[in-house]
N, C-alpha and C positions, 0 to 999 in steps of 0.2 A: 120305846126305842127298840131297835130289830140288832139282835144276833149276829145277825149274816159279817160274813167274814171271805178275803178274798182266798182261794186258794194256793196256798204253797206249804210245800214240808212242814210238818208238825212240827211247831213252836217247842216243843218241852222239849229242852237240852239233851240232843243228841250230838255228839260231836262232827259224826258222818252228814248227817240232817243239814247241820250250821257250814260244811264246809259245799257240799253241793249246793246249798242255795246261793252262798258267797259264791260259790263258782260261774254260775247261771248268771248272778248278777253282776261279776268283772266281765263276763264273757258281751253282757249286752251293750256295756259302759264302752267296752273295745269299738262296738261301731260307730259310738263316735267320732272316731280321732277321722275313719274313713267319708262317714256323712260329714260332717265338719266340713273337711276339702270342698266335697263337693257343694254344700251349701254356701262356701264363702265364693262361689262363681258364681252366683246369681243375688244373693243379698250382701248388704255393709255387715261384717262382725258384727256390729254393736246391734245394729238393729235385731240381728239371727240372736243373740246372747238373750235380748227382753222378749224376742218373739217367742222361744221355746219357752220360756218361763209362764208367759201370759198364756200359752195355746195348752200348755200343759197345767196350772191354776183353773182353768175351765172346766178340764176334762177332772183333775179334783173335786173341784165341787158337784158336777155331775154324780161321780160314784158317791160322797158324801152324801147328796139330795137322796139317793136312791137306797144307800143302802143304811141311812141315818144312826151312824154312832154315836153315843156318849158324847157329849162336849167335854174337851180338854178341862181339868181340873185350872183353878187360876194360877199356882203354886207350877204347870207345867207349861206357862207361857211363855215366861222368860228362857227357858231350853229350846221352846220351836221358836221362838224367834234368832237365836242365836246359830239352829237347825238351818234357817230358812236363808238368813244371812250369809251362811257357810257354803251350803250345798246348793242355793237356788240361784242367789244372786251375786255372791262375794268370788265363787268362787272362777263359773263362767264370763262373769265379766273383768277381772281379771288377769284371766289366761287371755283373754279375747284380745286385752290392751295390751298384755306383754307380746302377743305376736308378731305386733306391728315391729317391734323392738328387735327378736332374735327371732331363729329360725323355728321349724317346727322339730327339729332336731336337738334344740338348744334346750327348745319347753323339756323335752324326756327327761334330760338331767333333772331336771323339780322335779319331775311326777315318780321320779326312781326315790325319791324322801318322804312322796304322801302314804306308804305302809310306816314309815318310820315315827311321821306325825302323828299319823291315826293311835300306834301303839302307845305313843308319849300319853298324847290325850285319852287314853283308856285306861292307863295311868294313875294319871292326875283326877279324870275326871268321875272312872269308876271302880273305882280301885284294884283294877288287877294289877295283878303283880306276875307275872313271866319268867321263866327263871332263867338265872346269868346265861345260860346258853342260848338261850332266844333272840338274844341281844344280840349274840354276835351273830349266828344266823342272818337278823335282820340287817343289820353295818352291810355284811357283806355283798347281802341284796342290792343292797340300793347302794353299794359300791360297782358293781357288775353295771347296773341299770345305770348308771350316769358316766361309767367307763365305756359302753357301749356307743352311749351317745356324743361324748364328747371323742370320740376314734373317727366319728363320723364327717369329722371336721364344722362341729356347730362353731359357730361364731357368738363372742358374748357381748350383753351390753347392759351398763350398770341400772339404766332404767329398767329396762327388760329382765332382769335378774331381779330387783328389789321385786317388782310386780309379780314374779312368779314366787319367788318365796312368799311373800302376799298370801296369794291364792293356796299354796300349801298348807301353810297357817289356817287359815280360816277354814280348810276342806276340812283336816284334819279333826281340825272341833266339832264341825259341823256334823261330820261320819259320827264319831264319838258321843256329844249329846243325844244324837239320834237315835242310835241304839241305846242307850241308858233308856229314854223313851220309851222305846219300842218293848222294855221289858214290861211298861204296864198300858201300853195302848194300842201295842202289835203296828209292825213295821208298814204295812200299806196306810193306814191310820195316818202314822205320825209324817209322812212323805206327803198325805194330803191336804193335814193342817196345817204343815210349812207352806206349800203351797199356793194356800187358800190365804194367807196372812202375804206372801208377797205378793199376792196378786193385783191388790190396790198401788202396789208402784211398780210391777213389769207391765201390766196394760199401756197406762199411761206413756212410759218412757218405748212403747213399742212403736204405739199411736204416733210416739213426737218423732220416732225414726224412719218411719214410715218410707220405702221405695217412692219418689217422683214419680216412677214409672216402672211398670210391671212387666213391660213389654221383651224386656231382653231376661226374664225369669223362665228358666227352665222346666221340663217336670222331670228331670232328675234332679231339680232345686229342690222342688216343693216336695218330691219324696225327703228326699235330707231333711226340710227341716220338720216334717210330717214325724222322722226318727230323733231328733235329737229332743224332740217336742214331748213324744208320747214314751220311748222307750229310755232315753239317757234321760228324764227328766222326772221319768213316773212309776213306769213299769219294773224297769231296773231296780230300783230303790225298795221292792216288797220284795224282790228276794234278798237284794243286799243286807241291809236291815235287819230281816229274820237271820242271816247267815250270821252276824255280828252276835246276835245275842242267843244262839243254839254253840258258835263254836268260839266266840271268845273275842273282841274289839281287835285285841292284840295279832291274836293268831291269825286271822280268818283274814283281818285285814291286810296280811301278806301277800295276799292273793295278785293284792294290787302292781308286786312288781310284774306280772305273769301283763297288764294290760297294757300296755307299750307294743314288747312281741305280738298279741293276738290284735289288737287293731292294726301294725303293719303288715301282718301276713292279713286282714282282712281287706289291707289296703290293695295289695299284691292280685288277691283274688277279684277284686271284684273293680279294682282299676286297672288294673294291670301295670302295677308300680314293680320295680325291681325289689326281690329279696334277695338280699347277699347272704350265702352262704355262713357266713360270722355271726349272723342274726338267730341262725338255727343254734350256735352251738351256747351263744351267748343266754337265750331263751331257757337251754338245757341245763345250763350252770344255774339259772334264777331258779329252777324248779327243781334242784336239790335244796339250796336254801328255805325255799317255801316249805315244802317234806320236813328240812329241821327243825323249820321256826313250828309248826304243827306240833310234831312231837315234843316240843319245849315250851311252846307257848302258854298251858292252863296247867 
């Protein structure tokens, strides 16, 4: 079996280490919200949801074939399945179903709780423990983070709401097992084996979704779904991952309120969506929070 390892920040617990890869990795996660958009003009959600899972499951086993690790112990199957559940499948398709339901403004309000889950289930699942002021730090984050969105005039709806708590639930675990993971298989690793284990049911469910017709697909589609495929579904996930378990589930996962603002101002930029000034100061508020929850978090 070969060595070879992909490159990112040194694994052994630096606190600085685990927060720039965390950083690197909400930062890539951010262009989803932007590819997203653009991908749901030319493919069905549903189908875009199995397609990046399956286009991204290939490209796993490729690096797998190539650079041949260790096989997952048996005792760590039922964690990347639950890994793969969470983060591959549970939680994209999900979000995918609740859009149909509220707005993309309404989703925020959820995604302002997935630092909140992630901490829970870091928690519960690997026993850190954070101290009381990290908590409130966090509250207030993802008080900001669904203050901001719901100011924006989202509109609610009870299906659409059950399905996005859903999807938070299940991300959160999924983050959470993940790096527990990562502490003995290294985070590109464990992001390929989830991967490689969904990939017998996003093929399939891609295959059955499959466009009629190709003909009104863009190639600023097929870029979208070329990123949500490779980088929100693969790439991202070796920094993330590492970031979790250098600077703490809890902590590091904070990060998370920081990716709402950076995917709309990636939206701003690179669509040329309107940013409301409210957006900057609100962003400014989450990222004192983040600063506290750090300093309290380990």
């Amino acid at each position: 079996m070969s060595n070879a390892s992909i490159a990112v920040a040194p694994a052994r617990g630096h606190g600085a280490a685990g927060w720039l890869n965390g950083f690197v990795g909400m930062l890539i996660f951010s262009g989803s919200l932007p590819a997203t958009r653009v991908g749901v003009q030319s493919f069905d959600p549903i189908f875009l949801t199995f397609a990046r899972a399956a286009l991204a499951g290939i490209a796993a086993l490729a690096i797998l074939a190539a650079l041949r690790p260790a096989m997952p112990e048996r005792r760590e199957l039922p964690a990347l399945a639950i890994t793969a559940f969470g983060v591959v499948l549970g939680f994209p398709l999900l979000t995918a179903l609740a859009l149909r339901h509220v707005t993309s403004a309404h989703a925020i309000v959820f995604i302002g709780l997935l630092p909140m889950a992630t901490a829970i289930f870091g928690a519960l699942r690997a026993g850190e423990r954070p101290r009381p002021a990290f908590w409130l730090f966090a509250v207030a984050g993802a008080a900001i983070v669904a203050g901001y969105a719901l100011a924006q005039g989202a509109e609610a709806s009870l299906v659409g709401d059950v399905l996005m708590l859903a999807a938070v639930i299940v991300c959160g675990l999924g983050y959470a097992e993940g790096a527990i993971l990562s502490r003995r298989l290294g985070g590109w690793q464990v992001i390929c084996w989830a991967l490689l284990i969904s990939l017998p049911f996003a093929m399939p469910a891609a295959l059955w979704f499959l466009p009629s017709s190709w003909s009104g697909v863009t190639w600023p589609g097929y870029a979208a779904l070329a990123y949500v495929s490779l980088f929100s579904m693969l790439i991202g996930f070796f920094f993330w991952y590492r970031g979790l378990v250098q600077g703490g589930i809890a902590a590091v996962g904070q990060l998370q309120l920081l990716q709402p603002f950076c995917g709309l101002a990636l939206a701003g930029l690179i669509l040329g969506e309107h940013i409301a000034p409210s957006m900057g100061l609100a962003a400014l508020a989450v990222m004192v929070c983040v600063f506290g929850a750090k300093r309290y978090g380990r």
